[in-house]
N, C-alpha and C positions, 0 to 999 in steps of 0.2 A: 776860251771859256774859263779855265784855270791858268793862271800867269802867277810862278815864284820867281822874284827878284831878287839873288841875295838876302836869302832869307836865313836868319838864326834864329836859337830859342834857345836859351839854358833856362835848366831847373837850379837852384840852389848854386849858381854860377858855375854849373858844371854843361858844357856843349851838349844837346840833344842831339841839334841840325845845326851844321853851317857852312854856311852863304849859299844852300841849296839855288841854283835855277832849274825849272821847271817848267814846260807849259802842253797842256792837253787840252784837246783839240775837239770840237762838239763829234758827238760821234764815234770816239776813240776807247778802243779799251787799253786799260795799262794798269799792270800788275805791279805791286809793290812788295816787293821780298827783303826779308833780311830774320835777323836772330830778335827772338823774345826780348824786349829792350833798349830795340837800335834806335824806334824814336818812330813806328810804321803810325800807332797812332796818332803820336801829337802832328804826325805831316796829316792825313784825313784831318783831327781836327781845328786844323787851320782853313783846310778848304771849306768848311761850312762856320766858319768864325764862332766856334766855339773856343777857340786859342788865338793871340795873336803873337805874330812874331816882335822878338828883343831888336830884332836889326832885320832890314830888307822889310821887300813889300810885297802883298799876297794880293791878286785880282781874283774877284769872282763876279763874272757874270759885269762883267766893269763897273762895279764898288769897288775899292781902293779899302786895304788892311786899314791906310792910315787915317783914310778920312770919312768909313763909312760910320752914321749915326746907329745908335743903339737900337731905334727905333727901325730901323730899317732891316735890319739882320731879319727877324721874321720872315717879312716878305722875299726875302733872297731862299728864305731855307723852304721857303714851298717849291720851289725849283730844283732841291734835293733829295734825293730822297737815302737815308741810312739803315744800312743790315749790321748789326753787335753780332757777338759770338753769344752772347748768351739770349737770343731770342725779343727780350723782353715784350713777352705777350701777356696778355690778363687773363689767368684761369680763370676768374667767373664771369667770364663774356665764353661764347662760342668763335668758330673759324670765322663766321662772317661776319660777326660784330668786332672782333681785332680788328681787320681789315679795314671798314665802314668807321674808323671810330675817326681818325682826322678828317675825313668827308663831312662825318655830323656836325665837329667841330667848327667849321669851314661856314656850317650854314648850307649845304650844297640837300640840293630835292631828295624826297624821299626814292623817287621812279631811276634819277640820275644816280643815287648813291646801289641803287641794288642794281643797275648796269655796269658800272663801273666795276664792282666789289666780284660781280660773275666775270666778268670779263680777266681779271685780274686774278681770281682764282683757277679760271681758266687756263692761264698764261704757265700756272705752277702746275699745273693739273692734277687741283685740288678740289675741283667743282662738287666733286662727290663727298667730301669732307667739310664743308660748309655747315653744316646743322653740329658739328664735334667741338667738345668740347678740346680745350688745347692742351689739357693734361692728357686727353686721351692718344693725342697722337703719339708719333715716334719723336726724336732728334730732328728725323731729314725732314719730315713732315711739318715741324714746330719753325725750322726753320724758310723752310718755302712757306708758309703764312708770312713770313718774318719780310720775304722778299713780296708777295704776294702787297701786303702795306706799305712799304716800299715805294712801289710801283702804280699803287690804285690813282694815285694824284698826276698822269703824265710826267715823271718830274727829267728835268732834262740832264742831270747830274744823276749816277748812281756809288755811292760811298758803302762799300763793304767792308768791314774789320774782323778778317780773322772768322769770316763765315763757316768754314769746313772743319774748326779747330776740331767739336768736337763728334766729331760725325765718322762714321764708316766709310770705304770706299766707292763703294757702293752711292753712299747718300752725296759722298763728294762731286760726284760724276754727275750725277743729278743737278746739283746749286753750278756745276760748269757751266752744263745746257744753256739752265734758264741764265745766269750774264753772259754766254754766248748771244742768244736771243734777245735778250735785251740790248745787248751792244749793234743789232743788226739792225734795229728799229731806226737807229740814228741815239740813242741815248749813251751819253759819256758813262762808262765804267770804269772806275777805280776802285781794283781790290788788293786788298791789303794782306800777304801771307807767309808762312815762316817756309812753306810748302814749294821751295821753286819747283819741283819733279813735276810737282799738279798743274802751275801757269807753263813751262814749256812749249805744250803742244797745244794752246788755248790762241794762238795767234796775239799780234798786239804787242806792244811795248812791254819790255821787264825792266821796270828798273829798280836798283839792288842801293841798300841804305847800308852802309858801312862808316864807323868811327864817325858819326854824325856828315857824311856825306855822299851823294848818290853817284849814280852812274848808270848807263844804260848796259845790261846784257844783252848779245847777240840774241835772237829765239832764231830755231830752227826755221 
């Protein structure tokens, strides 16, 4: 599903990543850990070709880093779906219109987008916070909408960055669950976190980003 080949990336010709290999597997959760800095983002955003690698080759979904057209990236990224640390939800829309708002886009029925958007509220169990606005909720709350969107699209990729950063522990245990759950559906999960203590006991692959290159951690 995801294939890194010998992948690099400098910034200002300084190594982020290098000669990462990589590959996860449909299905699969795998944690990505390391220090504020190591480079956890720019590896997510290679997997949804928002970046491309300096050297080595990146598969997704078998597009090819080197030869896929510009035009085409979209339709790869409806098959992703992405959780930020900071939410990025629209205070003057409601819970359900955040949710519902790539479905509209999409062009998808009005009957299928309000199945879809409960279902997927559901999934965060959030059903009952639907009609709230999203200033009103909590952290943990703003961010399961966050997954909640995510999610509404079936997407067969899940890319998290840094979900829990700024959340309780409490709310952390909670955004577990739900990529627990998600990862049990059959959908790829890759979360990205500074937090190894949190992925440990989550099952699944660790693997750990050091001096620009990875490695896998034993998990318990």
């Amino acid at each position: 599903m995801i294939l890194f080949d010998k992948v690099s990336v400098f910034f200002d010709h300084v190594p982020v990543l290098l000669d990462v290999d990589l590959h996860i597997k449909p299905g699969e959760f795998v944690a990505i850990v390391g220090e504020s800095g190591v480079g956890k983002t720019t590896l997510l955003r290679l997997m949804y070709f928002d970046l491309f690698p300096d050297r080595g080759t990146v598969i997704v979904h078998s597009k090819n880093s080197t030869e896929v057209k510009k035009r085409e990236i979209p339709r790869i990224r409806k098959k992703i779906g992405v959780v930020f640390q900071d939410y990025k939800l629209l205070e003057d829309r409601n819970v359900f219109e955040n949710v519902a708002l790539s479905l509209e886009i999409e062009g998808t029925g009005k009957s299928e987008i309000g199945k879809r958007v409960l279902r997927a509220l559901a999934d965060v169990g959030l059903s009952h916070k639907r009609n709230d606005m999203t200033f009103e909720l909590s952290g943990g709350e703003q961010q399961r909408v966050a997954f909640a969107r995510a999610i509404v699209r079936d997407p067969q990729i899940i890319l998290a960055d840094e979900p829990t950063g700024n959340l309780d522990r409490t709310a952390e245990q909670d955004i577990v669950r739900i990529l627990q759950t998600i990862s049990s559906r059959g959908t790829a999960v890759v979360l990205a976190t500074h937090n190894l203590d949190l992925v440990r006991d989550m099952g699944g692959r660790i693997i750990q980003i050091r001096d620009g290159k990875v490695s896998e951690i034993k998990n318990k």
